[in-house]
C-alpha positions as YAML, in Angstrom:
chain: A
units: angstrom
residues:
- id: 1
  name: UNK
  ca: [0.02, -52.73, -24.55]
- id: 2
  name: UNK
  ca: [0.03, -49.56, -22.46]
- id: 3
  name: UNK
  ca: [0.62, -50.71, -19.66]
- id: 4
  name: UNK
  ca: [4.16, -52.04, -20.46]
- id: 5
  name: UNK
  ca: [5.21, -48.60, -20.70]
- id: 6
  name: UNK
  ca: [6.72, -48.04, -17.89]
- id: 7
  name: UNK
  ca: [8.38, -51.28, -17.54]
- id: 8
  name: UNK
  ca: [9.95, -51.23, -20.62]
- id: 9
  name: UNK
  ca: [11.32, -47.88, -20.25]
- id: 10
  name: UNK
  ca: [13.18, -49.00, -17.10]
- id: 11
  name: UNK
  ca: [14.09, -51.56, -19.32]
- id: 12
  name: UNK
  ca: [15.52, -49.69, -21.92]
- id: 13
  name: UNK
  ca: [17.07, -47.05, -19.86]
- id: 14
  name: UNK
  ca: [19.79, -49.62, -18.29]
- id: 15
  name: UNK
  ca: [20.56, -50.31, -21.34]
- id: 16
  name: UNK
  ca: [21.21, -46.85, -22.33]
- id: 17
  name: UNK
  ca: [22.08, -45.25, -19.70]
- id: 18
  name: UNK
  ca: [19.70, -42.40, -20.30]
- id: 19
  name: UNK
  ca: [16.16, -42.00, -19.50]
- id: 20
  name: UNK
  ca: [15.72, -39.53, -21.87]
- id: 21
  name: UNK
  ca: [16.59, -41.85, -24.56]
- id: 22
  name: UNK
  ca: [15.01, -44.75, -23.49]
- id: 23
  name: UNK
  ca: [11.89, -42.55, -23.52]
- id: 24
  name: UNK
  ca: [12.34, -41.63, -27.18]
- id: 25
  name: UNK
  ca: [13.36, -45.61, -27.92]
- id: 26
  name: UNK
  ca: [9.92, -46.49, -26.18]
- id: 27
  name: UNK
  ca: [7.85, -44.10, -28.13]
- id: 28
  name: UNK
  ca: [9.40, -45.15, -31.48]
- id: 29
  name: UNK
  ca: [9.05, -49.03, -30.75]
- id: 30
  name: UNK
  ca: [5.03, -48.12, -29.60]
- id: 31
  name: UNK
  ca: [4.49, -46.26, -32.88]
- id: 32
  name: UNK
  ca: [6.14, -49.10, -34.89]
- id: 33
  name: UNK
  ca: [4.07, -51.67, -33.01]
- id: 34
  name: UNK
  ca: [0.88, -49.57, -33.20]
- id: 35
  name: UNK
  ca: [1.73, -49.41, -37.22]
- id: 36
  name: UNK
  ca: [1.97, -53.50, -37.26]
- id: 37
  name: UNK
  ca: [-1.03, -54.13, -35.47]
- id: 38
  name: UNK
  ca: [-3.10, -51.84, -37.87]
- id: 39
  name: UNK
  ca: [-2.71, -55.00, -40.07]
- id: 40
  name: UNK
  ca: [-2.51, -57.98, -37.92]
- id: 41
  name: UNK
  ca: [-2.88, -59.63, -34.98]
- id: 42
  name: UNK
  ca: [0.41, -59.83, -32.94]
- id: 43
  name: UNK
  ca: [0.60, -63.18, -31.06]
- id: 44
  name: UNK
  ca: [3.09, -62.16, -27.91]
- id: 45
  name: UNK
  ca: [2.69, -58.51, -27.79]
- id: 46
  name: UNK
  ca: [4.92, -57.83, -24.67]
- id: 47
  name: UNK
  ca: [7.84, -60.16, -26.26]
- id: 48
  name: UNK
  ca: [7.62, -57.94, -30.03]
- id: 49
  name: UNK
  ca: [7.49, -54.40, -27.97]
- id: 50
  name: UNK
  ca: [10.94, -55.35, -27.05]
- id: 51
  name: UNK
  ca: [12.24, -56.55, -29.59]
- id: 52
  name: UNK
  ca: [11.41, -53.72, -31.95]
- id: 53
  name: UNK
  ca: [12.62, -51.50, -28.75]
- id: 54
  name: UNK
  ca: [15.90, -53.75, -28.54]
- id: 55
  name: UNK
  ca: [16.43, -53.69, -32.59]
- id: 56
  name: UNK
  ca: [15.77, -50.02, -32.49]
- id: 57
  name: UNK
  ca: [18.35, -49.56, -29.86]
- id: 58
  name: UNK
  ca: [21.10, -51.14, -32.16]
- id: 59
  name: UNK
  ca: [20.11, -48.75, -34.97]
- id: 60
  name: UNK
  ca: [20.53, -46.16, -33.18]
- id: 61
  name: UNK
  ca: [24.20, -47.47, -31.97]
- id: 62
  name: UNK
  ca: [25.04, -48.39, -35.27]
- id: 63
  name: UNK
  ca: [23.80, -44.45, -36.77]
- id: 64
  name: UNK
  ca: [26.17, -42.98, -33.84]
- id: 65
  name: UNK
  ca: [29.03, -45.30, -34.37]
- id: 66
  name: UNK
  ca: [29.16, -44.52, -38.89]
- id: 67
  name: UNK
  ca: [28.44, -40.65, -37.55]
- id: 68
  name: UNK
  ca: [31.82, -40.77, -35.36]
- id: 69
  name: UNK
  ca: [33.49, -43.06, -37.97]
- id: 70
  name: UNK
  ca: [32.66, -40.88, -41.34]
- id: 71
  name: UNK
  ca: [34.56, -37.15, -41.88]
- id: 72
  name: UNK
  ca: [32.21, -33.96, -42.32]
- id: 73
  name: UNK
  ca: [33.94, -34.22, -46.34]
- id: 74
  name: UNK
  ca: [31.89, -37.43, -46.89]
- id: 75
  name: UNK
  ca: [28.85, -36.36, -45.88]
- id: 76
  name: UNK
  ca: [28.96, -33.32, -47.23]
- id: 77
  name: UNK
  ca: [29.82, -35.30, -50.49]
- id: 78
  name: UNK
  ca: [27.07, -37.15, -50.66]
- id: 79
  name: UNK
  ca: [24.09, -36.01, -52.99]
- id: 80
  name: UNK
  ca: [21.10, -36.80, -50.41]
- id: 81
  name: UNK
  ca: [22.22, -33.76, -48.41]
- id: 82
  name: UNK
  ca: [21.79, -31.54, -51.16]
- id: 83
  name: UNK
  ca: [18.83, -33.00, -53.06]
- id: 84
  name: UNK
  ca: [16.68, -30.04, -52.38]
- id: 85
  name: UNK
  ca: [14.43, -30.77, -54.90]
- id: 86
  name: UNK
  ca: [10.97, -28.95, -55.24]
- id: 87
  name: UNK
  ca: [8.88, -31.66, -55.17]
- id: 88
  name: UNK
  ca: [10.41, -33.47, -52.01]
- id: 89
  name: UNK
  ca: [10.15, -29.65, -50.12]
- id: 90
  name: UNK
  ca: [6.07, -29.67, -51.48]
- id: 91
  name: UNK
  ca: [5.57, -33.25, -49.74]
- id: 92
  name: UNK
  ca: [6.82, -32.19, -46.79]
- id: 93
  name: UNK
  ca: [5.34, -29.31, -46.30]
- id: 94
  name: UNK
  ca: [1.60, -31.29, -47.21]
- id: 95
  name: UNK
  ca: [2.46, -33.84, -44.63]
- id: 96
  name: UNK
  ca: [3.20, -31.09, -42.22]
- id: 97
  name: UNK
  ca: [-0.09, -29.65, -42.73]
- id: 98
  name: UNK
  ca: [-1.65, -32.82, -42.42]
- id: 99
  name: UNK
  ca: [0.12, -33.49, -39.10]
- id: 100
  name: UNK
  ca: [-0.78, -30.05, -37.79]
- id: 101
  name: UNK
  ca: [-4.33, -30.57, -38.90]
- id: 102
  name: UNK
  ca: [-4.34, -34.51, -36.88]
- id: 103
  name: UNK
  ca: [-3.06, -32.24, -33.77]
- id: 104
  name: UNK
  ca: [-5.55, -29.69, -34.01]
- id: 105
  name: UNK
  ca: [-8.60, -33.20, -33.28]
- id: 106
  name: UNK
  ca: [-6.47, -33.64, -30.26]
- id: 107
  name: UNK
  ca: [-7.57, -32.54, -26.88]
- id: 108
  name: UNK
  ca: [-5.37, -29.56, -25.55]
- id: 109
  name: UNK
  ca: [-4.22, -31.39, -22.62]
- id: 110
  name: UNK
  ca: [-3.46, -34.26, -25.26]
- id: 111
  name: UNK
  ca: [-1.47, -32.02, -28.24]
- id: 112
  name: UNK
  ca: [0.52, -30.44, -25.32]
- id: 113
  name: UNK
  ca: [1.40, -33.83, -23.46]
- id: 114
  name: UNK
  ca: [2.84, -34.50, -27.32]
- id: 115
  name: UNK
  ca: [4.31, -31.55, -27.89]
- id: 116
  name: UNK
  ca: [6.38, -30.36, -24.98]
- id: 117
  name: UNK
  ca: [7.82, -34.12, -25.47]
- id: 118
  name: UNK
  ca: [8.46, -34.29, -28.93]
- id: 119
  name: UNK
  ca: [9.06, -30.90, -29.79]
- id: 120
  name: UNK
  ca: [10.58, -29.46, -26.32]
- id: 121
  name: UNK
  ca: [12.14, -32.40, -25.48]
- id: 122
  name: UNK
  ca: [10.82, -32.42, -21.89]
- id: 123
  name: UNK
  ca: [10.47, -35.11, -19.78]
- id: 124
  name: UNK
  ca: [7.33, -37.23, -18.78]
- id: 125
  name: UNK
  ca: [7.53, -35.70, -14.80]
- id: 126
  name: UNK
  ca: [8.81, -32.20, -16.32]
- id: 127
  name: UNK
  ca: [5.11, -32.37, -18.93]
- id: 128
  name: UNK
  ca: [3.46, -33.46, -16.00]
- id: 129
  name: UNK
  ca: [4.35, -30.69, -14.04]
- id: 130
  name: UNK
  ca: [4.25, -28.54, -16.23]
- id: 131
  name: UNK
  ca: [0.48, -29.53, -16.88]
- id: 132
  name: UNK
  ca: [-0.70, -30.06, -13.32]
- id: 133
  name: UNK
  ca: [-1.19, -33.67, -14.46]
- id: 134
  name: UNK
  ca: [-0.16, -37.08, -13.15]
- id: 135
  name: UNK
  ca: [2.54, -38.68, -15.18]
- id: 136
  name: UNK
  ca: [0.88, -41.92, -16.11]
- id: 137
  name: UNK
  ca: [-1.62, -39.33, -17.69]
- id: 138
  name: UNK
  ca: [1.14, -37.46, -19.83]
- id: 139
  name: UNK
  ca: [2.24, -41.11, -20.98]
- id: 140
  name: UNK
  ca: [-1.14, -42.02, -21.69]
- id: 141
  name: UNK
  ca: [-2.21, -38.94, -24.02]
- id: 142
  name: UNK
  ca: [0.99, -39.13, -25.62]
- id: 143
  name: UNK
  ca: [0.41, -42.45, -26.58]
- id: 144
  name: UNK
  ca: [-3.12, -41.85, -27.44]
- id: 145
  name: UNK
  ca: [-1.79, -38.75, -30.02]
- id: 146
  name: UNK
  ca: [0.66, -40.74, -31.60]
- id: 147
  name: UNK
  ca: [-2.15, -42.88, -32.34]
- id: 148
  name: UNK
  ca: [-4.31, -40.40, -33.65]
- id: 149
  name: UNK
  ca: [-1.55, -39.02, -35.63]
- id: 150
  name: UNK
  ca: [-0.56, -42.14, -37.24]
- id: 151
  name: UNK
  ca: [-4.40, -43.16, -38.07]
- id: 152
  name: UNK
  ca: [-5.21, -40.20, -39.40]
- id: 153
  name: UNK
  ca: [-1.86, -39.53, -41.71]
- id: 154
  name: UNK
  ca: [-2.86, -43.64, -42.96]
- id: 155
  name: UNK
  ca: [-5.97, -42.59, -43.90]
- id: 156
  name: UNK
  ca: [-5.23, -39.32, -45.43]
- id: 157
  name: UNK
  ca: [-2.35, -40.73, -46.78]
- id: 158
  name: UNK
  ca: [-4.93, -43.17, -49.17]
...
């Protein structure tokens, strides 16, 4: 499945005009993917990764579009935006220590490939850089921890 990275990136990114984006589209449809074939066998993997890439691109055109469409008043209205109850605040913070706990079994070369991308927002030739590290090595350890991440969350998680 890796190795479709790259293509479907390209893919995404004339679609979106934005590599940036089609980067973040990629890595969501790979972790959604990874998460479905944790519990069965997908028959045309290539054909699924882009159509969870291509449905995930029309959520996120759909989220922009109501976000334009809707006045600050209505959201600010709503109750989920002030439902700061304890016990939601007290599962987040466990599932952040969990998550900074799943980072911490990573390799540093890994966790920082992750990081810098998900947290810095950095490209995969600015990580690589960065690094001193080929990019087809950035994409594969972040890959690889967003594997790691999601098995071990699953399994803490039960």
């Amino acid at each position: 499945m890796e190795h479709y990275y790259r293509e479907l990136v390209s893919f995404l990114c004339a679609r979106l005009g934005n590599r940036q984006a089609a980067e973040d589209v990629a890595h969501d449809a790979y972790l959604r993917v990874l998460e479905r074939t944790a519990s069965e066998q997908i028959e045309h993997p290539r054909a699924f990764l882009y159509r969870t890439a291509l449905n995930l691109v029309v959520d996120r055109h759909r989220r922009h579009l109501v976000r334009q469409a809707e006045p600050l008043e209505v959201l600010d209205a709503d109750g989920r935006f002030h439902s700061s109850e304890l016990h939601q605040d007290l599962q987040l913070d466990q599932r952040l220590a969990l998550m900074r706990k799943a980072l911490a079994e990573l390799s540093q070369p890994c966790r920082d490939s992750f990081l810098l991308r998900k947290l810095e927002g950095l490209s995969h030739p600015q990580i690589a850089e960065r690094l001193g590290i080929s990019r087809s090595l950035v994409e594969k350890h972040i890959v690889n921890a967003m594997k790691h991440c999601r098995l071990r969350m699953r399994q803490w998680d039960s």
